[in-house]
N, C-alpha and C positions, 0 to 999 in steps of 0.2 A: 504494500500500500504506500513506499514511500514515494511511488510518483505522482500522488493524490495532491500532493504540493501544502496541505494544509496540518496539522495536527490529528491525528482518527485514532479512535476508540470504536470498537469490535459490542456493539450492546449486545447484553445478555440479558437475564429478568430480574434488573435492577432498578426501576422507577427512578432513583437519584439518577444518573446514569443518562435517562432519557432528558431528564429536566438541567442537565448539567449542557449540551451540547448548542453550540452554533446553529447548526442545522443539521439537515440528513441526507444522507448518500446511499441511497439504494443501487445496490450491485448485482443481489442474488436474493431468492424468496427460500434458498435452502433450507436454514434453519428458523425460520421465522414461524411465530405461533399465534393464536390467537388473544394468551397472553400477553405476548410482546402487541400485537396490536392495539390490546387496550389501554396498553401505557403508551404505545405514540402516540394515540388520539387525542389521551390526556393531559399528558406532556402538550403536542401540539396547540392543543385546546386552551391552556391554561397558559400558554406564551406560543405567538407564533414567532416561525423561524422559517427560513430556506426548504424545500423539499426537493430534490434533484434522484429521480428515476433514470439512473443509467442506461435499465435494458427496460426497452418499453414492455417486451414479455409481463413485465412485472405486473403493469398494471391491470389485465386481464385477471389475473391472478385473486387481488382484492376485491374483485366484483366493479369494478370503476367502470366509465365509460371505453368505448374499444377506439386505438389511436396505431393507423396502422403507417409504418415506416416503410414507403417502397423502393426506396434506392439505398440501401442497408441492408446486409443480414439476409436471411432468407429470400424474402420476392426480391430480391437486386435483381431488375433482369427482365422479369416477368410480368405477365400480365394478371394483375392481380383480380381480376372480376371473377376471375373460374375457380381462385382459390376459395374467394367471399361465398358463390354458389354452391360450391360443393360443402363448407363448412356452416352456412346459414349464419354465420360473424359477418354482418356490417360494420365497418367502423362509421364512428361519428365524426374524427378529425381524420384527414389525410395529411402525411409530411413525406416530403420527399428524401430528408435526413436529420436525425436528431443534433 
């Protein structure tokens, strides 16, 4: 992480923890739990700050609106209307890259 350029801390299910940081750096939904969600909402909720979603993947994930990236990552290339019909995922925003 140190090409991340800023100071980072790895949350875990520590409430201090969430309410202690700058902002947030979403990288991967690996370990992430429903726990920990409740305490970013809170955390969030109770001071806002920065939110920065690396891999847009991510955001499908938490149930969010769908934001599809077509010159990046998977559709680079393609034509994305066959992907949307075969899968029934419209998105709501289109970006050409994050």
């Amino acid at each position: 992480m140190s090409d991340v350029g800023s100071e980072v801390i790895r949350l875990g299910d520590v409430r201090a923890d969430f309410d202690h940081v700058d902002g947030f750096l979403f990288l991967s939904s690996v370990n992430w739990s429903e726990l920990r969600q409740r305490m970013f909402e809170a955390s969030l909720g109770a001071h806002s700050r920065p939110v920065i979603i690396a891999n847009a993947d991510l955001a499908a994930v938490q149930g969010w609106r769908i934001v599809l990236v077509e010159r990046d990552g998977l559709f680079a290339g393609h034509d994305v209307t066959t992907y949307c019909n075969r899968s029934g995922f419209y998105p709501d925003w289109h970006l050409n890259q994050i």
